[in-house]
N, C-alpha and C positions, 0 to 999 in steps of 0.2 A: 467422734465424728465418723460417720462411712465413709468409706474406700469402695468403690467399682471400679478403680483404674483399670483391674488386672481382667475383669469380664467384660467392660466397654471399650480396652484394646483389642483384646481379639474378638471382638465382633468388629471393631474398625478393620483390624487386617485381613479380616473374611472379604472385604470390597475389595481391597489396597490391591492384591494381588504379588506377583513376581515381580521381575525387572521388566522394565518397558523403555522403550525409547522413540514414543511417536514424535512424530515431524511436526505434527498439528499442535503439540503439545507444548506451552508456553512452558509448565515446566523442567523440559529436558528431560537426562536421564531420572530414571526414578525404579525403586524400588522398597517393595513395603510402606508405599507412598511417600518414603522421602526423596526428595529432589535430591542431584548433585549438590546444587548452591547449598540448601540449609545441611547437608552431609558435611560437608568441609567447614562449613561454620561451626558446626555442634564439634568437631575435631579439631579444628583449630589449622588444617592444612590441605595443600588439593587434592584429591583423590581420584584412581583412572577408573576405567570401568570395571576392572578386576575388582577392585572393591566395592564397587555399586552394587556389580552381582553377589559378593559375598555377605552382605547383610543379614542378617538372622533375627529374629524375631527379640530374642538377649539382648541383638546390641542395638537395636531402637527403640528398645520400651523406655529406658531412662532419658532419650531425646523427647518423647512422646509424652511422658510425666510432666518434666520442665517447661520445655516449649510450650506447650500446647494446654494438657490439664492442668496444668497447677495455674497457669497465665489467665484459665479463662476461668479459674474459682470452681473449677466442676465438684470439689469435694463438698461446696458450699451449698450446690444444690439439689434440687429432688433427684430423686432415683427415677431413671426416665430426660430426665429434661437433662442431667449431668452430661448420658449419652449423646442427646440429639444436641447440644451443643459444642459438644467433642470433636465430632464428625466433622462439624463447621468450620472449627477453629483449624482442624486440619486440612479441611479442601482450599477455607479460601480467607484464610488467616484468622487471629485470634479478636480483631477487632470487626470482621464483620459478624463472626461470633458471637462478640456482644450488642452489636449494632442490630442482627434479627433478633436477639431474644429482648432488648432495651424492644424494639416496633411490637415483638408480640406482647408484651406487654404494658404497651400504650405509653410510654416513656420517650423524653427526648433521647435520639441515640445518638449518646456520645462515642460510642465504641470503648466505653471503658465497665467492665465491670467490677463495681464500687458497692459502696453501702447501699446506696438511694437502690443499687438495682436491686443487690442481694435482698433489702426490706419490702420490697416490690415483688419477689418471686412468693414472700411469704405468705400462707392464706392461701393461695391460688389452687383452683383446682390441675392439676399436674398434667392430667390430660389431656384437658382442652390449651393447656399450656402447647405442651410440645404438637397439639394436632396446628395449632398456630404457627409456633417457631420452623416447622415441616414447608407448610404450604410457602410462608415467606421466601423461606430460602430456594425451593421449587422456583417461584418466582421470579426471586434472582438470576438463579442458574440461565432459565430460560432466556434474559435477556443478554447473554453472554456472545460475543461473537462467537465464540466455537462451539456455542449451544445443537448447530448444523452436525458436526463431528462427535460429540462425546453426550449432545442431551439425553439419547436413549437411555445410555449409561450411568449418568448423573440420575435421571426419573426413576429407575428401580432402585437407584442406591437411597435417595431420599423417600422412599414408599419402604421399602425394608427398614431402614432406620427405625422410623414411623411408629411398624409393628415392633421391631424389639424392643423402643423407646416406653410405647404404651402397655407393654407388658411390665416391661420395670418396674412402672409407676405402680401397677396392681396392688 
């Protein structure tokens, strides 16, 4: 079976950036895109901003694997489509995740990704796959309340995706 974890993470941690702590941001603190909340959950205890900021790319890739690609089956599918649903699963959780790629591919979305989906990705051209799964979430995004504060931001990171998604697929 393929693995991209390790080059679909750090093209995720190319957007994620450093630590952040905007006000606008329902998240909180965050760095290397992880939140405080899911930090202390993946450890098991609370943690202050010293350690927020101490974050390394090391000690979030195995949160990043679990949580995230292994939850949303990304090993299971195209090269291309793995990534652009990675990114998803990480902005704005594992089940809307599979709830864009279940719409891109014409499916009821349960937000679970299962056999029906995984047999559903099969055949498909990859491309036109994730230029789908892109736009949907695009979509999404936009209709977010703090789409005003952070859309700019989200539209190049879904347009970047995009491209290195549909290069994958090549």
């Amino acid at each position: 079976m393929k693995d991209n974890f390790d080059l679909c993470l750090a093209m995720l941690l190319s957007h994620e950036g450093g630590f952040v702590n905007h006000q606008s941001d329902p998240g909180g603190m965050t760095n290397l895109g992880v939140t405080r909340r899911v930090w202390e959950a993946h450890v098991g205890h609370a943690v202050e901003e010293a350690d927020m900021r101490a974050l390394t790319p090391a000690m979030v890739s195995p949160l990043y694997r679990k949580s995230y690609w292994d939850r949303a089956k990304c090993d299971a599918l195209p090269s291309g489509v793995d990534y652009a649903v990675f990114d998803i699963a990480v902005n704005s959780g594992v089940s809307k995740a599979a709830r864009i790629l279940q719409q891109a591919l014409g499916l009821v979305d349960d937000g679970i990704i299962g056999p029906n989906t995984l047999a559903a990705v099969t055949g498909k051209n990859t491309q036109d796959l994730t230029k789908k799964i892109c736009d949907i979430r695009l979509a999404f995004l936009q209709h977010l309340p703090t789409w005003p504060t952070f859309g700019r931001g989200w539209a190049k990171r879904v347009a970047e995706v995009e491209v290195d998604a549909l290069m994958m697929a090549d």
